[in-house]
C-alpha positions as CSV (number, residue, x, y, z in Angstrom):
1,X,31.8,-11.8,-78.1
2,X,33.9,-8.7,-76.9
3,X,37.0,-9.4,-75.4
4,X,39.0,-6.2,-73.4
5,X,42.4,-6.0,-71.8
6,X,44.6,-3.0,-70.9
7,X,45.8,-3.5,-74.3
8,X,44.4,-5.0,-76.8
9,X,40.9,-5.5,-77.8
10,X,39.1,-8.6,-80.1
11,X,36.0,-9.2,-81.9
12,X,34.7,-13.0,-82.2
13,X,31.9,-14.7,-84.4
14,X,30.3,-18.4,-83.1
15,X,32.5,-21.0,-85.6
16,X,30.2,-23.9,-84.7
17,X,26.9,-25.0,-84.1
18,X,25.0,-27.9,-82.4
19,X,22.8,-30.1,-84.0
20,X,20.6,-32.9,-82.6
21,X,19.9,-36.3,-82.5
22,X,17.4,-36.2,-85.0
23,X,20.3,-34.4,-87.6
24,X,18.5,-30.9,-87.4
25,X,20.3,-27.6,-86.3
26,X,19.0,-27.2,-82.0
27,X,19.2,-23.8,-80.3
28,X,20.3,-22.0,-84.1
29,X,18.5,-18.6,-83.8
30,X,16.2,-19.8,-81.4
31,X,17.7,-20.3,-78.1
32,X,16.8,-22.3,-75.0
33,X,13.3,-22.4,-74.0
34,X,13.0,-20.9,-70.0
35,X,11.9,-23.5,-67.6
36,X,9.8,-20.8,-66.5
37,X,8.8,-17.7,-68.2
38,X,8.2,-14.4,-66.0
39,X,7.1,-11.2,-68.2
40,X,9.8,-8.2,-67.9
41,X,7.9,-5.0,-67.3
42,X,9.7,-2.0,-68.6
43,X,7.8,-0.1,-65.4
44,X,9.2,-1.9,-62.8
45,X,12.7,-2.2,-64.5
46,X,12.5,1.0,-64.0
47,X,11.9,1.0,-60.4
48,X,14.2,-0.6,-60.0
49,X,12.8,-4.3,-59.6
50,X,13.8,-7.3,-61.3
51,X,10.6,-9.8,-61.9
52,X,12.4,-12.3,-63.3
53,X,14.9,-12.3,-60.0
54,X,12.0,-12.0,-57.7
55,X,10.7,-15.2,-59.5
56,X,14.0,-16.9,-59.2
57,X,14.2,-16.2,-55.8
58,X,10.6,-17.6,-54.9
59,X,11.1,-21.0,-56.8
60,X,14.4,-21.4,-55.3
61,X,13.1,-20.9,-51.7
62,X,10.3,-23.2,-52.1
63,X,12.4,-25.9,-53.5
64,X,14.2,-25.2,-50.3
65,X,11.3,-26.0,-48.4
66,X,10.4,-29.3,-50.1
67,X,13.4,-30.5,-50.9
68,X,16.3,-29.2,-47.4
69,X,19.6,-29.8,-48.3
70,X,21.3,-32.5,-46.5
71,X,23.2,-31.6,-43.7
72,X,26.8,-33.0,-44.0
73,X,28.4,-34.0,-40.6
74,X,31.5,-32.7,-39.6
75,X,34.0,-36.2,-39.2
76,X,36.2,-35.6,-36.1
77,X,39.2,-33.9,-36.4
78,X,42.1,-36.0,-37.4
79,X,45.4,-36.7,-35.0
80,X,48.5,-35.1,-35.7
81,X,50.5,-36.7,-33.1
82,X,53.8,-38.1,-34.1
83,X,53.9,-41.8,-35.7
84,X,57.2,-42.9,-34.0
85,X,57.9,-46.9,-34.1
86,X,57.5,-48.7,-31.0
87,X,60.3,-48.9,-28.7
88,X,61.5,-53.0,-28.4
């Protein structure tokens, strides 16, 4: 990781790892496998189009079909007037 300022610059190196349940190294030189994979086509990077965001976008929208959020409703506004004890 490369870390910039205005002035001064840094160079860090991982000091840990994770390991699993099962005592062996997890994600070491392998990484995290995508939920979905979308091929990257050099071609249409170069076009200027991004597959993997097009895909991103399409899954997202149709869990927005299937599953709406839930509309939260507003509570009334609360009263500001003053608390003054009652008079006797």
């Amino acid at each position: 990781m490369i870390r910039s300022s205005s002035t001064t610059r840094s160079v860090t190196a991982p000091r840990w790892g994770l390991y699993s349940a099962k005592g062996e190294w997890d994600v070491e030189n392998i990484g995290v496998a995508p939920d979905i994979e979308v091929e990257q086509d050099p071609a249409l990077t170069r076009q200027g189009h991004d597959p993997q965001l097009d895909k991103a976008v399409e899954v997202v929208l149709e869990q927005l079909k299937t599953s709406p959020p839930v509309k939260i409703k507003r509570p009334p506004y609360p009263e500001y007037k003053p608390r003054l004890p009652a008079t006797p």
